[in-house]
Backbone as CSV, one residue per row, in Angstrom:
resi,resn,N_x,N_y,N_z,CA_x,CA_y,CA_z,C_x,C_y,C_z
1,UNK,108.847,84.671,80.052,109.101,84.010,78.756,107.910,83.161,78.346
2,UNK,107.255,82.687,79.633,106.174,81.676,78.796,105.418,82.193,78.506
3,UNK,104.648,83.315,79.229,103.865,84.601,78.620,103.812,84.874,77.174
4,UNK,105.059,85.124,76.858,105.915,85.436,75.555,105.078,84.408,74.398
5,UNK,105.017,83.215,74.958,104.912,82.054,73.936,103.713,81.888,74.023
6,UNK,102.581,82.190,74.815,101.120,82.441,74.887,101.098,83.095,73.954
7,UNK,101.505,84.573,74.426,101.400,85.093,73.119,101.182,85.309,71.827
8,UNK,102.585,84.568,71.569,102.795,84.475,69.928,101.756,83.053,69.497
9,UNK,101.484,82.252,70.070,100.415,81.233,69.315,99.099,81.646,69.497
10,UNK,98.625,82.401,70.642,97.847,83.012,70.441,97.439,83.906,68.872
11,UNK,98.338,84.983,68.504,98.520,85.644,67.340,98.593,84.709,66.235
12,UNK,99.347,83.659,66.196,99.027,82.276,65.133,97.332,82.490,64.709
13,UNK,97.099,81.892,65.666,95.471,81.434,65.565,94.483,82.646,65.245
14,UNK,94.929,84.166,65.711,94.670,84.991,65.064,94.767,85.202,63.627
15,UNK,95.942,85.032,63.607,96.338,84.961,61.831,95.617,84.090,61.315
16,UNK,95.500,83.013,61.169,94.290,82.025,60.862,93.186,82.242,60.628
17,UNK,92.545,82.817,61.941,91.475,82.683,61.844,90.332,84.389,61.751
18,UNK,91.031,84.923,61.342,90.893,86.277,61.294,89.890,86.623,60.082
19,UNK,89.680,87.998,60.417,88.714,88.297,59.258,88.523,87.652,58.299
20,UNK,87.298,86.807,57.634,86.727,86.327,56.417,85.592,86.787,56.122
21,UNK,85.049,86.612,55.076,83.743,86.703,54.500,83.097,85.918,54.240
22,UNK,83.863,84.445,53.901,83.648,83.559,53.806,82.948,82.559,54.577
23,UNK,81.974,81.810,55.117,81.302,80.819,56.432,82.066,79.526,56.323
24,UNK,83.058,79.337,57.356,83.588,78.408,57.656,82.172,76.851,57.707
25,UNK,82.918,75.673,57.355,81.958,74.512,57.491,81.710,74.317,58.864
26,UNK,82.948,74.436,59.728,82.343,74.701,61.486,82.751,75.905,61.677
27,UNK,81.996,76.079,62.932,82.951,77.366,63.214,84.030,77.194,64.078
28,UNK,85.239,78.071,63.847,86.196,78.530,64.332,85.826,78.728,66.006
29,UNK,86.541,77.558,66.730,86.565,77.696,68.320,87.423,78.708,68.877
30,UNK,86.669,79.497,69.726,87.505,80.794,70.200,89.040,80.357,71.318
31,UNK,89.352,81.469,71.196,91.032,80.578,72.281,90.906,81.231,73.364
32,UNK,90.958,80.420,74.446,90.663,80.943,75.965,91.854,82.491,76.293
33,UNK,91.446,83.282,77.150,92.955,84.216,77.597,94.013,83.163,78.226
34,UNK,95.311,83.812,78.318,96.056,82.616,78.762,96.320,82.425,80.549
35,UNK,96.282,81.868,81.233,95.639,80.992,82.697,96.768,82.492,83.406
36,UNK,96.732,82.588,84.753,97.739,83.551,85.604,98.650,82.451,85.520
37,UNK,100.021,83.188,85.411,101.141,82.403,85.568,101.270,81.601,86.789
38,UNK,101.723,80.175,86.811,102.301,79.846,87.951,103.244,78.915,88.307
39,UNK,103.899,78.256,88.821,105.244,77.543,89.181,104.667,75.932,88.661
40,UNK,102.944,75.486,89.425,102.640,74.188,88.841,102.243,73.734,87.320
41,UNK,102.211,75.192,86.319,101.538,75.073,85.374,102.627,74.168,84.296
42,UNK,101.983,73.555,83.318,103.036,72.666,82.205,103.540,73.597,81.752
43,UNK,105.248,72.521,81.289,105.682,73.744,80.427,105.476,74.113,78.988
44,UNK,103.947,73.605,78.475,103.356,74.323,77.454,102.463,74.467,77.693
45,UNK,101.651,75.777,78.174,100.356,75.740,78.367,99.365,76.218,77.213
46,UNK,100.336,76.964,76.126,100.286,77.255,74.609,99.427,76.067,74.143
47,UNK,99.731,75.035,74.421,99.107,73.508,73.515,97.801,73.601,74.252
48,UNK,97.339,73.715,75.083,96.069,73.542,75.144,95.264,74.447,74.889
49,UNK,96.137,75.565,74.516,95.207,76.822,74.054,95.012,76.919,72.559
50,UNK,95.853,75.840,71.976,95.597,76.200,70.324,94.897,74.763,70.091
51,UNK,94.541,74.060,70.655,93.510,72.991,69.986,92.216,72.890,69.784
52,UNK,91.862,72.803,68.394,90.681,72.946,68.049,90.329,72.030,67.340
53,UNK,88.803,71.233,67.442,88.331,70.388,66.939,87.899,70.539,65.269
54,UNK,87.959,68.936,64.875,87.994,68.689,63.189,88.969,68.980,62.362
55,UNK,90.100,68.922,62.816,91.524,68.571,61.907,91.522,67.284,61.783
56,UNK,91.263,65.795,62.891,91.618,64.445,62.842,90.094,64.340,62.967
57,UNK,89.525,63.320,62.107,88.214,62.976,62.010,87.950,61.427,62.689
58,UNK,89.165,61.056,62.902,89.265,59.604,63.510,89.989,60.105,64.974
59,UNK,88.712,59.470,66.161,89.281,59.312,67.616,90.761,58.513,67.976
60,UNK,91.551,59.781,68.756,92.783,58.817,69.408,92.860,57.961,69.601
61,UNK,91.223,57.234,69.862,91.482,56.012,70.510,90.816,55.069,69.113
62,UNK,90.822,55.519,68.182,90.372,54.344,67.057,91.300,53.128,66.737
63,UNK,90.338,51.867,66.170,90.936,51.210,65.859,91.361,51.004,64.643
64,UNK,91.234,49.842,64.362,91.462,49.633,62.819,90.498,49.235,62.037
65,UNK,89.669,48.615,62.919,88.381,48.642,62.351,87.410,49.964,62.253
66,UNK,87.669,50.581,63.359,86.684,51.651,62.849,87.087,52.634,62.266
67,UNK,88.381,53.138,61.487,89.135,53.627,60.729,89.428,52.659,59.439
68,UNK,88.875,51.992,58.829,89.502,51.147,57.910,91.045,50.906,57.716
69,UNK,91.633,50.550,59.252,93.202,50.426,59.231,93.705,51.366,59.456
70,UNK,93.546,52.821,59.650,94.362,53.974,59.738,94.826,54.471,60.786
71,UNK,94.320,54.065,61.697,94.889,53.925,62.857,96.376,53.799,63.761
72,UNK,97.109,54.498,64.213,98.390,53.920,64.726,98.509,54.754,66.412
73,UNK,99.489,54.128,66.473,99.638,54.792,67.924,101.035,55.805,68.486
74,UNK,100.287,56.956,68.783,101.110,57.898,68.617,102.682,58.095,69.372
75,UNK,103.605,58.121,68.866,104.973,58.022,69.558,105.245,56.363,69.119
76,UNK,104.864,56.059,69.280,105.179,54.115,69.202,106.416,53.836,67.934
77,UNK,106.234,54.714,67.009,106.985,53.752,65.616,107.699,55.143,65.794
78,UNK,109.006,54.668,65.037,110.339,55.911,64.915,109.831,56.248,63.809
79,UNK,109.440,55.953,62.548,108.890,56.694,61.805,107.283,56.950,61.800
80,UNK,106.920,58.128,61.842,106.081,58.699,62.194,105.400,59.770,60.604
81,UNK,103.974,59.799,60.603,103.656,60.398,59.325,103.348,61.561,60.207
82,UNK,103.493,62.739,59.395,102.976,63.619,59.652,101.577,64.492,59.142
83,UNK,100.399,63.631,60.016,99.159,64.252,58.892,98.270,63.230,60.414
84,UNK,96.985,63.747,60.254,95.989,63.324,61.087,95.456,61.717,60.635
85,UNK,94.818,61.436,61.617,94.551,60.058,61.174,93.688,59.387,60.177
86,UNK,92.692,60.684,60.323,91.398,60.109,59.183,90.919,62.174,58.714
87,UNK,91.325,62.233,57.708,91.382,63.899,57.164,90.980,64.057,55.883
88,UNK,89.784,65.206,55.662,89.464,65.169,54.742,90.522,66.437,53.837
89,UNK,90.206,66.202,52.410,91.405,67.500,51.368,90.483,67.844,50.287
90,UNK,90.975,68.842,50.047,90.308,69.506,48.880,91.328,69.258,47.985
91,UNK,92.293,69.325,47.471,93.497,69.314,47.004,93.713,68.180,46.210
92,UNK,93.704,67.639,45.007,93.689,66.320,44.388,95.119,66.290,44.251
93,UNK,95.881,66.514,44.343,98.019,66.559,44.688,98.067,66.911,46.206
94,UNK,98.025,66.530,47.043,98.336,66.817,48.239,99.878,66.095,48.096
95,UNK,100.468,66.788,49.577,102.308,66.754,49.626,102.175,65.888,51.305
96,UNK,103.286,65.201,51.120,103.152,64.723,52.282,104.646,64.261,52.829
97,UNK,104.338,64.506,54.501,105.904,64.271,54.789,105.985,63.173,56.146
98,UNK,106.729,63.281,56.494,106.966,61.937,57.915,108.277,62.359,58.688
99,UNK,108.309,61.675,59.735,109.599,62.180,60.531,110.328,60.924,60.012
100,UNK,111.542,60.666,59.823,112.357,60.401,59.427,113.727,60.206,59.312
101,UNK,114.333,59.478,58.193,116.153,59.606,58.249,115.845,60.544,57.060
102,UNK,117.001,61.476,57.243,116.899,62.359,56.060,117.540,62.235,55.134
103,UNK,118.393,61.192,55.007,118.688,60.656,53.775,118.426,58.835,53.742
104,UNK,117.692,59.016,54.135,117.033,57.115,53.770,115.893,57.147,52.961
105,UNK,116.132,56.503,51.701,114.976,55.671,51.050,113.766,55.108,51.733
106,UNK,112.828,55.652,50.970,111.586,54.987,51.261,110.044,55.106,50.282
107,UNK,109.495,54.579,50.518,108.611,54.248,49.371,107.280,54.544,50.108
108,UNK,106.204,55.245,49.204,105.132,56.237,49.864,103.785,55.322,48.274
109,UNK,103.381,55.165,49.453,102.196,53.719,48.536,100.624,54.629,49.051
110,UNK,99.892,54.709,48.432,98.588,55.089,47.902,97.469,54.292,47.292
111,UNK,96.286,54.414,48.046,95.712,52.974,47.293,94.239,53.569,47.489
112,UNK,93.166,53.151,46.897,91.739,53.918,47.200,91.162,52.587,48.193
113,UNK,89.882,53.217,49.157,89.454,51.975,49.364,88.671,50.534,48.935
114,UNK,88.192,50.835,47.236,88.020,49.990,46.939,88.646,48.718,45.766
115,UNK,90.079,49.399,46.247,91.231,48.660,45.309,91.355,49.238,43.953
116,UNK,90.744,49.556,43.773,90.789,49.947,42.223,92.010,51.038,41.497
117,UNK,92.437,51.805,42.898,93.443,52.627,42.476,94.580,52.048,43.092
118,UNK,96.154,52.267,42.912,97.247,51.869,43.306,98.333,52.765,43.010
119,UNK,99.389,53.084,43.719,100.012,54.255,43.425,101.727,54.213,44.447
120,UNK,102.362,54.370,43.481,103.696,54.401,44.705,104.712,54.549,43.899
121,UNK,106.070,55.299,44.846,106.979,56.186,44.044,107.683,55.589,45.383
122,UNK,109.174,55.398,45.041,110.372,55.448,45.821,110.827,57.310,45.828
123,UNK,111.236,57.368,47.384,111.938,58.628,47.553,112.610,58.653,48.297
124,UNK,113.894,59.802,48.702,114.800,59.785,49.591,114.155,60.922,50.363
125,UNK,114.249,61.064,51.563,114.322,62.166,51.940,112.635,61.760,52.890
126,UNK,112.303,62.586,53.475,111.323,63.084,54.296,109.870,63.466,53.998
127,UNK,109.721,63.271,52.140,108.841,63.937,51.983,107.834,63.952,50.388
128,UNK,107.066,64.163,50.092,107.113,64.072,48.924,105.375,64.626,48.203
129,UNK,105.535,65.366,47.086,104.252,66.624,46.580,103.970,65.445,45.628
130,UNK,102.580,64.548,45.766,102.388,64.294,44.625,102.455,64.815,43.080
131,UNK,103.047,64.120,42.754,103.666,64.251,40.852,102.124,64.554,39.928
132,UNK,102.856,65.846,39.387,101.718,66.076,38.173,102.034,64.399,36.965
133,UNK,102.587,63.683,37.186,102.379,62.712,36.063,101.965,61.600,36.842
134,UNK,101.271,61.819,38.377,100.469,60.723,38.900,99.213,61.246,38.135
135,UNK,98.192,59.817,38.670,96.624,60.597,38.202,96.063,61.093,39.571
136,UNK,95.782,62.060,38.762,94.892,63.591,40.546,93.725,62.219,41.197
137,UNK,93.974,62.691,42.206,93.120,61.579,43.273,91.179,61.868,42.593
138,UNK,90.590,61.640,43.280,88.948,61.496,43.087,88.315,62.101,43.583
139,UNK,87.465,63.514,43.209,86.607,64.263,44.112,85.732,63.041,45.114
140,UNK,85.568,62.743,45.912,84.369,62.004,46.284,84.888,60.536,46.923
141,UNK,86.033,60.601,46.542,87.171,58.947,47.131,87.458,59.067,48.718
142,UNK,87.908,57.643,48.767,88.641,57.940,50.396,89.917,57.150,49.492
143,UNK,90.858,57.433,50.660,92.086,56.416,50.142,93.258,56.412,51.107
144,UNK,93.462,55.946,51.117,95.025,55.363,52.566,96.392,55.691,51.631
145,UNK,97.512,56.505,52.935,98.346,56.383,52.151,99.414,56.009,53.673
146,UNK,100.456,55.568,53.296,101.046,54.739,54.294,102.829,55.036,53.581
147,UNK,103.968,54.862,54.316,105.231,55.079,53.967,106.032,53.854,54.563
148,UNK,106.482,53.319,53.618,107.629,52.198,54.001,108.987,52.284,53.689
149,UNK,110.091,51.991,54.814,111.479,52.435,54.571,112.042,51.371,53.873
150,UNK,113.093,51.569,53.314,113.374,50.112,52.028,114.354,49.415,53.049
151,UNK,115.037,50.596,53.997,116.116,49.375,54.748,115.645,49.117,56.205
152,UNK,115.440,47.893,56.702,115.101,47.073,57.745,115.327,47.783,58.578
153,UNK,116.472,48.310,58.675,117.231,49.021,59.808,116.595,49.977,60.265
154,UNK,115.781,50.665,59.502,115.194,51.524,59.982,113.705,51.571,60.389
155,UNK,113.346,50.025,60.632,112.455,49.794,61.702,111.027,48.910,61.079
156,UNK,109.823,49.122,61.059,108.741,48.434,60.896,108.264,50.197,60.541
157,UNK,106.945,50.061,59.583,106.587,50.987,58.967,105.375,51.182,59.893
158,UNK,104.979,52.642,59.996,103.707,52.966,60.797,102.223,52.318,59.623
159,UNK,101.569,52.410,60.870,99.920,51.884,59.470,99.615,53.207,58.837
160,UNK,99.164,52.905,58.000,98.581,53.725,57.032,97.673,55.051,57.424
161,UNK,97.662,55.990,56.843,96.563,57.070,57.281,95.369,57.354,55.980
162,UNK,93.910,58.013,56.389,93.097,57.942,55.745,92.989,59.560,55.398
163,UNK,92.564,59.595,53.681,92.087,60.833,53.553,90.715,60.535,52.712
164,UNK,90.189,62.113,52.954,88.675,61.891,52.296,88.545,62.780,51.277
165,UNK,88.363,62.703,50.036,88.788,63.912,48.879,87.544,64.953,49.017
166,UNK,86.908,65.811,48.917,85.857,66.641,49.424,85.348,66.563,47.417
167,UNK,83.694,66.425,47.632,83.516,65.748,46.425,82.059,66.740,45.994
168,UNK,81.446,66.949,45.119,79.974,67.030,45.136,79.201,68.375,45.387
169,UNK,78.263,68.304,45.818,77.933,70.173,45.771,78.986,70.760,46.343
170,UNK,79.423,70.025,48.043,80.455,71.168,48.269,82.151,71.335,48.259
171,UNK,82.276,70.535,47.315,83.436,70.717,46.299,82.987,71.937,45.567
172,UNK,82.285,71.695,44.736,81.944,72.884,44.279,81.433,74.203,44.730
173,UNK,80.918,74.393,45.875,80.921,75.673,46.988,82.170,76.584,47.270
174,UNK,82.992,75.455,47.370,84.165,75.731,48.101,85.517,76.294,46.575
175,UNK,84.805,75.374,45.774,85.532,76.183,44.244,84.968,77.406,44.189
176,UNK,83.562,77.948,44.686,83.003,79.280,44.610,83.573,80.038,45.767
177,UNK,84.058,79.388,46.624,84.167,80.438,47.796,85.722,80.753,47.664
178,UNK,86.719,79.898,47.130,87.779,80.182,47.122,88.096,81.199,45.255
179,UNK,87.359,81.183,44.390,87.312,82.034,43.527,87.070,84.002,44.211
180,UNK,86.945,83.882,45.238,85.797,84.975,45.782,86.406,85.677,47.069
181,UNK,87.754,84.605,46.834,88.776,85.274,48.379,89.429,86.694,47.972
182,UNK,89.361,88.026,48.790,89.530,88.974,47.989,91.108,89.426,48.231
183,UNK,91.543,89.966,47.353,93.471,90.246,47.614,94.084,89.983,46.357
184,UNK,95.411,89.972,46.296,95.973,89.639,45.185,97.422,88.896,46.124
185,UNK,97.812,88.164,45.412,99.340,88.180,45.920,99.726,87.454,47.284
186,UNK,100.105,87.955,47.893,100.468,87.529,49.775,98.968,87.259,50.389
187,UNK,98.126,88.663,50.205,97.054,88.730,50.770,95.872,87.546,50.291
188,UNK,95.662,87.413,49.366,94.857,86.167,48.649,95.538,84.812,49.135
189,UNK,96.890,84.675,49.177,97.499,83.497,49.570,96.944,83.389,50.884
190,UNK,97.180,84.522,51.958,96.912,84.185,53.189,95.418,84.116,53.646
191,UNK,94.479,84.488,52.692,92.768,84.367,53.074,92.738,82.669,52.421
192,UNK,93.297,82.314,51.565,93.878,81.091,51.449,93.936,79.935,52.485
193,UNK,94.956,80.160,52.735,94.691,79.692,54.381,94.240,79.773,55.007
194,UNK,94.123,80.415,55.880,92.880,80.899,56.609,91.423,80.374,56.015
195,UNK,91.257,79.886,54.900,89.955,79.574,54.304,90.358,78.074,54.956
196,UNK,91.031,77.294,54.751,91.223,76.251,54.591,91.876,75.794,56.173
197,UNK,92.312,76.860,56.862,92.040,76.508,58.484,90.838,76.477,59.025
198,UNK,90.084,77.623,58.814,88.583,77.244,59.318,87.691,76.067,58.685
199,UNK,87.919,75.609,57.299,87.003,74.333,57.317,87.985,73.523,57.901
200,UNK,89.168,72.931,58.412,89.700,72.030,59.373,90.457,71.199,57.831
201,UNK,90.917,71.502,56.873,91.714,70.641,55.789,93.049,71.223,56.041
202,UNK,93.651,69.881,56.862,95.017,69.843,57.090,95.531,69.501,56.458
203,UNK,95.826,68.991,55.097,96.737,68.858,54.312,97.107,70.445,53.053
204,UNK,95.652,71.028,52.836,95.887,71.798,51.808,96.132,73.257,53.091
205,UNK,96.142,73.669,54.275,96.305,74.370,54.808,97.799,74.124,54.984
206,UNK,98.083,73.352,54.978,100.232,72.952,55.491,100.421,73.307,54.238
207,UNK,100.064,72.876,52.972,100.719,73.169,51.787,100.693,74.425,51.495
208,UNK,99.960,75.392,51.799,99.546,76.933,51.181,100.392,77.441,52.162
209,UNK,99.910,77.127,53.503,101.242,78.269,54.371,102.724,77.650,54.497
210,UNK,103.305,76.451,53.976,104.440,75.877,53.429,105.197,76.917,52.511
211,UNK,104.062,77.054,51.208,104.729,77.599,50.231,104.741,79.139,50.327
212,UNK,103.874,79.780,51.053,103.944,81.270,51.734,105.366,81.920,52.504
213,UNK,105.701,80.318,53.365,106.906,80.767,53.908,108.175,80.409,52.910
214,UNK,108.614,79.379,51.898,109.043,79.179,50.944,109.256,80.733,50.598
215,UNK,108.030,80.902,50.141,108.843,82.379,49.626,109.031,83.969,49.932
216,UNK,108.224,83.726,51.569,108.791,84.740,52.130,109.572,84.253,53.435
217,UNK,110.361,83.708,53.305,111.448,82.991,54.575,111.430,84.247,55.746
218,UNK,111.348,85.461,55.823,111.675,86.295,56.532,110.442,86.953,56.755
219,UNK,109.447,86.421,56.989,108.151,87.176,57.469,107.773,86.199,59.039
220,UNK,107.830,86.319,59.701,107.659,85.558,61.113,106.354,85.555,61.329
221,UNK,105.583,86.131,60.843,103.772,85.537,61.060,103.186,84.386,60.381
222,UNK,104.044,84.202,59.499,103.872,82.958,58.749,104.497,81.762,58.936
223,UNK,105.548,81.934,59.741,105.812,80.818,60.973,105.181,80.736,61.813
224,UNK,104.634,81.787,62.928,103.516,81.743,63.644,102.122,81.277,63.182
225,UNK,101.770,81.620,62.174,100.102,81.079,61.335,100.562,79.173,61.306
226,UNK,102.123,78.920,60.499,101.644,77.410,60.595,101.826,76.642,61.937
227,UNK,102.610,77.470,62.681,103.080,77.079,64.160,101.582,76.331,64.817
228,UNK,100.442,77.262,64.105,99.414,77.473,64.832,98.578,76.133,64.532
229,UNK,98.966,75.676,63.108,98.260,75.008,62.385,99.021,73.200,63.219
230,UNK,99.983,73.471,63.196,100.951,72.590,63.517,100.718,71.740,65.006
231,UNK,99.880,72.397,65.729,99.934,72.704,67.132,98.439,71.351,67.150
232,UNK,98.209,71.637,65.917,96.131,70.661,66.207,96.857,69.030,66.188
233,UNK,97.925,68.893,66.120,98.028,67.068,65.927,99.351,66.735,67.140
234,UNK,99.410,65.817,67.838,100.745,65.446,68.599,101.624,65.457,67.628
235,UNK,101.616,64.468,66.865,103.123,64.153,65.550,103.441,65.362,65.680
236,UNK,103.164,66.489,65.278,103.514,67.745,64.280,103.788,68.999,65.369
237,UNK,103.717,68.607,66.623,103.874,69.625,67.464,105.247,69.942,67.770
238,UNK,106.557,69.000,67.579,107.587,69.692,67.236,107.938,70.292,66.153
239,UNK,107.125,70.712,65.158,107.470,71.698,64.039,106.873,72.657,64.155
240,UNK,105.769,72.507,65.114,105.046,74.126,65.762,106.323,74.575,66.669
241,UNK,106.930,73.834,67.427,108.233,74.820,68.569,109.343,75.013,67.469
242,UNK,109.250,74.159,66.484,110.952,74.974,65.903,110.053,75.986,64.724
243,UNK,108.559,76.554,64.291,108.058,77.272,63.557,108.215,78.917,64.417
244,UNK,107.758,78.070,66.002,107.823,79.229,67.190,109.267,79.789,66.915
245,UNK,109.972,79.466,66.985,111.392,79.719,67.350,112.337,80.397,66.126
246,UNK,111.743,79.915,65.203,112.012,80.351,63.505,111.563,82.016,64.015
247,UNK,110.364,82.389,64.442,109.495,83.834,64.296,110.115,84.808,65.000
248,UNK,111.037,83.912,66.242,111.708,84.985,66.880,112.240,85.803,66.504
């Protein structure tokens, strides 16, 4: 069985990272074969085979100073964001979610780092796609976004996380390279991704293979592709085993 689950994240990361034409900003780290089975091995040995560097741009061990505050510590707070600590996006609406009560209020605050922007919406639920009647974030900005629960009860709020908006010539590269992805349909969606797994943008890579499975609920490689994606951060690694388990 654990074989089994080598396997299939193995094929994730395939799906990912598979044929392009396109030159990734790093390259795509190859995935080891998976170890001979044995009685001392963890019981995920899958996780160390799908991690690959430049999804979190801020060290585990950062502070708050050297993250401008974004920093938190992983497992520590019951509510938990789900997104890397310091990450850059192409995406001026990025969606964002947290572990959570799934029906508790809470309020999702946005701010740039040099004050000038400010931004926040009450929501229920787990989650939330920035609003076309916010204003689209800033090619070229950084900005913190952080989630606070309205009732006490449900604890002290995690610190804030950092994103970096991708700005400047290669904003614009990357508007050329994603004009230039070839397919129509499923297939364009999924070079899509895959574009946006190999440069390491974890927010607009969750959103594209999000809405892939949205609307094909019954294709199991596309649980496996985000399983795969899911697998690069601690927070998010239980939605890679219930993505695994979805594909079965």
């Amino acid at each position: 069985m654990k074989a089994v689950v080598i396997a299939v994240v193995v094929a994730g990361c395939a799906a990912l990272s598979s044929a392009q034409s396109i030159t990734p900003a790093k390259p795509s780290a190859s995935v080891p074969p998976p170890p001979p089975s044995s009685q001392s091995q963890p019981a995920h040995p899958h996780r160390a085979l799908a991690k690959l560097d430049g999804f979190d741009l801020a060290p585990s061990k950062a502070t708050a100073n050297q993250i401008g505050g974004a920093s938190r510590g992983v497992g520590s707070q019951k509510l938990v964001l789900y997104a890397p600590h310091k990450a850059r996006i192409y995406t001026l609406r990025p969606a964002f979610s947290w572990k959570g009560e799934a029906n508790a209020q809470y309020k999702l605050h946005i701010q740039d780092l040099t004050g000038g922007f400010s931004w926040d919406r009450e929501v229920t639920g787990t989650s939330l796609a920035y609003p076309s009647d916010a204003p689209p974030l800033e090619p070229g900005a950084t900005y913190l976004w952080k989630v606070e629960p309205l009732s006490p009860l449900l604890g002290p709020p995690p610190p804030a996380v950092m994103i970096v908006v991708i700005g400047g010539p290669e904003r614009a590269q990357m508007d050329a390279d994603i004009s230039q992805i070839p397919g129509t349909g499923l297939d364009a969606d999924q070079g899509k991704a895959r574009y946006f797994f190999d440069h390491r943008l974890w927010y607009d890579a969750v959103m594209v293979s999000s809405d892939l499975i949205a609307r094909h609920p019954d294709r199991s490689d596309l649980y496996e592709m985000r399983a795969m994606l899911y697998y690069q951060l601690p927070e998010t690694e239980p939605l890679a085993d219930a993505d695994l388990a979805h594909s079965k």
